[in-house]
C-alpha positions as CSV (number, residue, x, y, z in Angstrom):
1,X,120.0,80.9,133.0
2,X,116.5,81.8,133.4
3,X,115.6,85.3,132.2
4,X,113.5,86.2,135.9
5,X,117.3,85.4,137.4
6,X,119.1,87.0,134.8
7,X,117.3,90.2,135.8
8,X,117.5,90.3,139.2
9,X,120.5,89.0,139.4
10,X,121.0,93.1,138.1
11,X,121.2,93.9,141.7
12,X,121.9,91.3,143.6
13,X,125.5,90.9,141.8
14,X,128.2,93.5,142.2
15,X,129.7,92.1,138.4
16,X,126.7,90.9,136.9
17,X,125.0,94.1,137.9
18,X,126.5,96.1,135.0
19,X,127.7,93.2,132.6
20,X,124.1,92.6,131.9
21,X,125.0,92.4,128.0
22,X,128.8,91.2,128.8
23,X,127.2,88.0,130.0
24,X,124.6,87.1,127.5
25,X,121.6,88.8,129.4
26,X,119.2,91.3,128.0
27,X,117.9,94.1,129.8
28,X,113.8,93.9,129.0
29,X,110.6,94.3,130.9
30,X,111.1,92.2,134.3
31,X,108.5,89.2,134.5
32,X,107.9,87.8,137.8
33,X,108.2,84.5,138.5
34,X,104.9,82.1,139.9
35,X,105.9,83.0,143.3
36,X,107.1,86.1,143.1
37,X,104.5,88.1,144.7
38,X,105.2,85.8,148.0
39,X,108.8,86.0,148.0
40,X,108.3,89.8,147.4
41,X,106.4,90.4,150.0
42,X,108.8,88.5,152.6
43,X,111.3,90.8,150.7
44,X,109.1,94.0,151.4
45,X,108.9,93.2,155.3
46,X,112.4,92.1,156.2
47,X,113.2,95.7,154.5
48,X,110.7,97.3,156.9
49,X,111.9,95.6,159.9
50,X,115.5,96.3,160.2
51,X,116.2,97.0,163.4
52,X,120.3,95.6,164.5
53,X,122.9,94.7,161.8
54,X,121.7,91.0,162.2
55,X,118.1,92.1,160.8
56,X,120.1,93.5,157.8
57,X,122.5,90.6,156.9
58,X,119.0,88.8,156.9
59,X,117.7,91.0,154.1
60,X,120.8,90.5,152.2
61,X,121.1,87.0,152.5
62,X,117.4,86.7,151.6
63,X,118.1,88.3,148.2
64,X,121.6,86.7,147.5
65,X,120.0,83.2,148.6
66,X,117.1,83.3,146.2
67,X,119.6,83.3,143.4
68,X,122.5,81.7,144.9
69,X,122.5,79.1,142.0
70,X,122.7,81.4,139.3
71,X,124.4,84.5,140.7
72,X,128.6,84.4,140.2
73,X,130.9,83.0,143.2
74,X,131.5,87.1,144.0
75,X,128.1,87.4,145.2
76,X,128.4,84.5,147.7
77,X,131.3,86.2,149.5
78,X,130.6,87.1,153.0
79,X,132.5,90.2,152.8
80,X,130.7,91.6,149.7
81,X,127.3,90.6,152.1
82,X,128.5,92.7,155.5
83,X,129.6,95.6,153.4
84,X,126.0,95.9,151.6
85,X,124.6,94.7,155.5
86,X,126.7,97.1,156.8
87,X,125.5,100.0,155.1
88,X,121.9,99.2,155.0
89,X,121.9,99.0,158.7
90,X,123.5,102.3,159.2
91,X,121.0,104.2,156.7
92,X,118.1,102.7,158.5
93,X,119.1,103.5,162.0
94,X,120.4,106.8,161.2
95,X,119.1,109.4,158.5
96,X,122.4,110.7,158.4
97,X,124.0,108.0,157.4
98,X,122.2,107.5,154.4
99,X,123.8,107.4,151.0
100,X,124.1,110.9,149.6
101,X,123.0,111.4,146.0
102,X,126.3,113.5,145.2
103,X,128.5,110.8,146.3
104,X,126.2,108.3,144.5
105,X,127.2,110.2,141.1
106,X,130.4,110.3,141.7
107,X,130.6,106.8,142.5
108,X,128.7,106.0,138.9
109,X,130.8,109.1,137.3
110,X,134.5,107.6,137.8
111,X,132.7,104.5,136.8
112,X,131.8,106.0,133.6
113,X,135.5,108.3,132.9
114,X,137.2,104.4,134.3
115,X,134.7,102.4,131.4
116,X,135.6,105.8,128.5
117,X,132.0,105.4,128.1
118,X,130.2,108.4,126.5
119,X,130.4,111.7,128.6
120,X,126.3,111.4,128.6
121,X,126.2,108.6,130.5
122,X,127.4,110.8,133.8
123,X,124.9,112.0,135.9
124,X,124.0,115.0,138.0
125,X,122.6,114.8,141.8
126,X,119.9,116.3,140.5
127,X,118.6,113.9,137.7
128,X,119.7,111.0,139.9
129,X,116.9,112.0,142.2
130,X,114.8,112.5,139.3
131,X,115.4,109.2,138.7
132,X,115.4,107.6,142.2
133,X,111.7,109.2,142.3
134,X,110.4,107.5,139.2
135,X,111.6,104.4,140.3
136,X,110.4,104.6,143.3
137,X,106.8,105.9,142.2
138,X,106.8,102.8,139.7
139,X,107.3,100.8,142.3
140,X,104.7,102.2,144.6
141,X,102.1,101.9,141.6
142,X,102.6,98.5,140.7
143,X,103.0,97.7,144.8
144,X,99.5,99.3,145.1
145,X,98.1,97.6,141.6
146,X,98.9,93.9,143.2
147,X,101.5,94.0,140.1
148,X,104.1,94.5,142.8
149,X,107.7,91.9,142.4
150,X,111.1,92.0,143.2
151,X,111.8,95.2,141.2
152,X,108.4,97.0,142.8
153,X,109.3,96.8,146.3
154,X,108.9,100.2,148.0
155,X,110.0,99.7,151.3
156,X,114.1,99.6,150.3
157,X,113.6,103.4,149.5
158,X,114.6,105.3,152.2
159,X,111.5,107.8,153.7
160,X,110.9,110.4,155.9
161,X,108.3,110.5,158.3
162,X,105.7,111.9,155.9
163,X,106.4,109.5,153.6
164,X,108.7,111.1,150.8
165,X,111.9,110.4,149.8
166,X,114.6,111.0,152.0
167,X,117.5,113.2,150.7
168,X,119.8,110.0,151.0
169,X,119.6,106.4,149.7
170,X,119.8,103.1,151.6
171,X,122.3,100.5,150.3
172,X,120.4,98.0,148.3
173,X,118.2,101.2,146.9
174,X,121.5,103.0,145.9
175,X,122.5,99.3,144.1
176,X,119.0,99.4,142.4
177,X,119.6,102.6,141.0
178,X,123.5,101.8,139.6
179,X,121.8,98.4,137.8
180,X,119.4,101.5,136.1
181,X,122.4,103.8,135.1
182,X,124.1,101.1,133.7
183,X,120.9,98.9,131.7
184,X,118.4,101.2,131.3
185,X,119.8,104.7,129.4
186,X,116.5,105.6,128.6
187,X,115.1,106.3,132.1
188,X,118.2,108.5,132.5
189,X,116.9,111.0,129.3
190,X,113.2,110.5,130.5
191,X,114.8,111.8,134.1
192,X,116.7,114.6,132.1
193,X,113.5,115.4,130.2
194,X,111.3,115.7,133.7
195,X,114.1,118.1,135.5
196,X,114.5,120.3,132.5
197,X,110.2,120.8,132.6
198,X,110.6,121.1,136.5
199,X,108.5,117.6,136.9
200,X,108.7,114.8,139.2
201,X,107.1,111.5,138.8
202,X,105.1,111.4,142.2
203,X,103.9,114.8,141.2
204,X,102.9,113.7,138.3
205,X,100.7,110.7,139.5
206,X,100.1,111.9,142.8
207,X,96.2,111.3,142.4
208,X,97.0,108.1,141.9
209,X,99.0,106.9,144.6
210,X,96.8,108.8,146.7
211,X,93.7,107.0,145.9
212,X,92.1,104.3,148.0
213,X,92.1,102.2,144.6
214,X,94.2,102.0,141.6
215,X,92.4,102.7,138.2
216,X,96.3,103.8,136.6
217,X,96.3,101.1,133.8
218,X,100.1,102.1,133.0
219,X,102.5,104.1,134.8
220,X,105.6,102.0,134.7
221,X,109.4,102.9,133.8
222,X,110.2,103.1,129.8
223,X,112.1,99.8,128.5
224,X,113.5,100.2,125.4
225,X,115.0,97.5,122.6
226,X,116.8,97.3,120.0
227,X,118.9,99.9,120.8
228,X,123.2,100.2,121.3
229,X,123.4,100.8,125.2
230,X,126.5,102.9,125.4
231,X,127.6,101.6,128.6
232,X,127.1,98.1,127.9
233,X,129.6,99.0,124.7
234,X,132.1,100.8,127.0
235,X,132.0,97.9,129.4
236,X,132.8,95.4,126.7
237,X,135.2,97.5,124.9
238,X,137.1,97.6,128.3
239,X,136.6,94.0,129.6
240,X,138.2,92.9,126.2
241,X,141.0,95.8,125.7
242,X,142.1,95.4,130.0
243,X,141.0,91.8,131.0
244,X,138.1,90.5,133.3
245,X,140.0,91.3,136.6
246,X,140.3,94.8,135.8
247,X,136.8,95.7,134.9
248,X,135.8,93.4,138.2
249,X,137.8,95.9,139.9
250,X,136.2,98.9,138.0
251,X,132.9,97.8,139.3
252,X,133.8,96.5,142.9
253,X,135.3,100.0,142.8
254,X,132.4,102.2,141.9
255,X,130.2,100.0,144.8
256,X,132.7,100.2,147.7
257,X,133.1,104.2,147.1
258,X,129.2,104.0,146.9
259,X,128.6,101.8,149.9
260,X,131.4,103.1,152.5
């Protein structure tokens, strides 16, 4: 399996989007592939121009069809597609229908208590917007820096009118930020770090997303290697002591109480 896939299929895969580890993948800097700025960019607009249900099963087939050879039979499953299509449409013709942080953390909470990972791992409403911010700055940054792929694409965040992020998540955001939970523990302390010095990313490089050019040479999320991710030990430790089935049902669990 080609690395570029085995990233992405992070969120484009309700198993393989926390079994990362469990199924021989590593976690590390996402490369994009040759025509990845094309394909993200056909990614960016269908996300923009949702406007009926229809417009939104076409944004999630896009995804799931670019990967459809690598990505596990689950992920081909129409009714995994409408529930994802489902809530995407609803979050982007009604602001109150978004995704709400709190019920986001919950979602990812039991996941954690279900998985006996390390009580750490939870997260607060609070540093889960933190975290949705820096993401979503990243992702802005590298958009504006012609650096932009399939994990910079700024138009799945929801917005408000002004252009900052909207108390609520869309569907294939909230799925983003479950595959960072799950792979990359780090971003969670550097999230914890920021709310504890009362700082948010777009604050913090808000010079340079509002200038006409980009002259940033690095703002981009912290990757780290070599280290014991708790959660991809809790995962294994309960995929091997309960079966396959029942940690499929763990995670199919967590996204369905996200998504519904």
């Amino acid at each position: 399996m080609k690395r570029r896939s085995l990233l992405l299929l992070g969120f484009l895969s309700p198993i393989a989007l926390y079994t990362s580890r469990f199924l021989g993948a590593r976690a590390v800097r996402a490369q994009a592939p040759i025509d990845g700025r094309k394909q993200a960019e056909e990614l960016n607009q269908l996300a923009l121009t949702i406007k009926t249900p229809a417009d939104a099963r076409r944004f999630v087939d896009f995804l799931a069809d670019i990967f459809s050879r690598d990505a596990p039979s689950g992920w081909t499953r129409n009714s995994l597609r409408n529930l994802i299509a489902q809530a995407e449409f609803a979050a982007v013709s009604d602001p109150q229908k978004t995704i709400p942080k709190a019920r986001l953390a919950e979602a990812w909470n039991r996941y954690v208590d279900t998985l006996q990972a390390p009580g750490d791992q939870k997260v607060t409403a609070e540093e889960l917007h933190n975290l949705r911010d820096a993401i979503w700055t990243s992702a802005r940054l590298a958009w504006k820096g012609n650096r932009g792929n399939f994990w910079a694409v700024p138009s799945i965040y929801a917005t408000l009118p002004d252009g900052d992020l909207a108390p609520g998540c869309r569907a294939v955001e909230s799925i983003r930020l479950l595959w960072d939970l799950a792979n990359m523990p780090d971003n969670l302390k550097g999230a914890r770090d920021r709310v504890s010095k009362g700082q948010l990313s777009s604050d913090i490089f808000r010079k340079e997303l509002q200038s006409p050019q980009l002259t940033l040479t690095g703002a981009r999320m912290s990757f780290s290697e070599g280290k014991v991710n708790p959660v991809w030990l809790a995962q294994r430790n309960y995929a091997q002591a309960k079966g396959k089935k029942a940690f499929n049902q763990a995670v199919v669990a967590m996204l369905t109480k996200t998504l519904s």
